[in-house]
N, C-alpha and C positions, 0 to 999 in steps of 0.2 A: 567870562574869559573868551578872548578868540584862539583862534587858533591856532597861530604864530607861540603865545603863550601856552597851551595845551601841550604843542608841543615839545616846550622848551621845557615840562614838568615831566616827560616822559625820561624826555633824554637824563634828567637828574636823577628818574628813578632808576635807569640804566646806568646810570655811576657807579650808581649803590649795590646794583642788583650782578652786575660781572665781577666787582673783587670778591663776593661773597660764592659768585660762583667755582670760579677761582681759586677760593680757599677751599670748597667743597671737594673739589678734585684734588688738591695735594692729601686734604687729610686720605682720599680715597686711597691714593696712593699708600699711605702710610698703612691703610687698612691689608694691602695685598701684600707690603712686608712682612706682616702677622702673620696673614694666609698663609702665605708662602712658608714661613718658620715655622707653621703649626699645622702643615701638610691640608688645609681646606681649599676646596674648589672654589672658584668667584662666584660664583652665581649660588643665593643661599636665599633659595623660594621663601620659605618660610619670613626670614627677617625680611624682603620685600612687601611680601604680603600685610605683616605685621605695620612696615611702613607708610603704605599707601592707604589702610585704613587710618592712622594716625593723621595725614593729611588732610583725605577726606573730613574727618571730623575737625581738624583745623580749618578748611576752606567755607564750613558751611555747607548748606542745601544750595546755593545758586551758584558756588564755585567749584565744587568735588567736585565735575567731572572733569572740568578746564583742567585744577590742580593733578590730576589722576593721572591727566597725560602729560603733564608739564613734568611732573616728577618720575612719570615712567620714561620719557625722554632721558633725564639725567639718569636714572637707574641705567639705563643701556651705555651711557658716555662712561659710566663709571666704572662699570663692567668691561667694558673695553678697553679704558684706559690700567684696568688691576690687569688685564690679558697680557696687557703690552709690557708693565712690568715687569710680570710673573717671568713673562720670556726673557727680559735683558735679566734677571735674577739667576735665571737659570744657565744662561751665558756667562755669567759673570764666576760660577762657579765651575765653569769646564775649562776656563782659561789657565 
């Protein structure tokens, strides 16, 4: 393959790879309605932790550590995206 095409498999797997992200962050969302209805704080060490070993053992020995930050990235956008929620939630009931 050259390169022209290399890259044109990247871009396909970027198709793929942002609605799924995409969809990862609404469901997030949906997780901080929970939260929120069941008075838990976003950030829940334990189930991260639990996660990222999960990964790691999905990525393998040559890709857990790539995956480890890839998915502790998303952990932080998600975290902030349930923050940002949490607050219009809590706006939404002082109105």
């Amino acid at each position: 393959m050259n390169l022209k095409e290399l890259r044109q498999q990247i871009d396909e797997i970027d198709e793929q790879i942002v609605p799924l992200f995409i969809e990862r962050m609404k469901v997030s969302g949906e997780i901080a309605r929970v939260k929120h209805a069941e008075g838990q704080a976003v950030f829940d060490p334990q189930r991260e932790k639990v996660k990222i070993e999960e990964i790691e053992r999905l990525a393998g020995e040559e890709w857990k550590n790539d995956a480890k930050k890839l998915y502790s990235v998303m952990m932080e956008l998600s975290r902030g995206y349930q923050r940002r929620l949490g607050v219009e939630l809590i706006w939404k009931h002082t109105d």
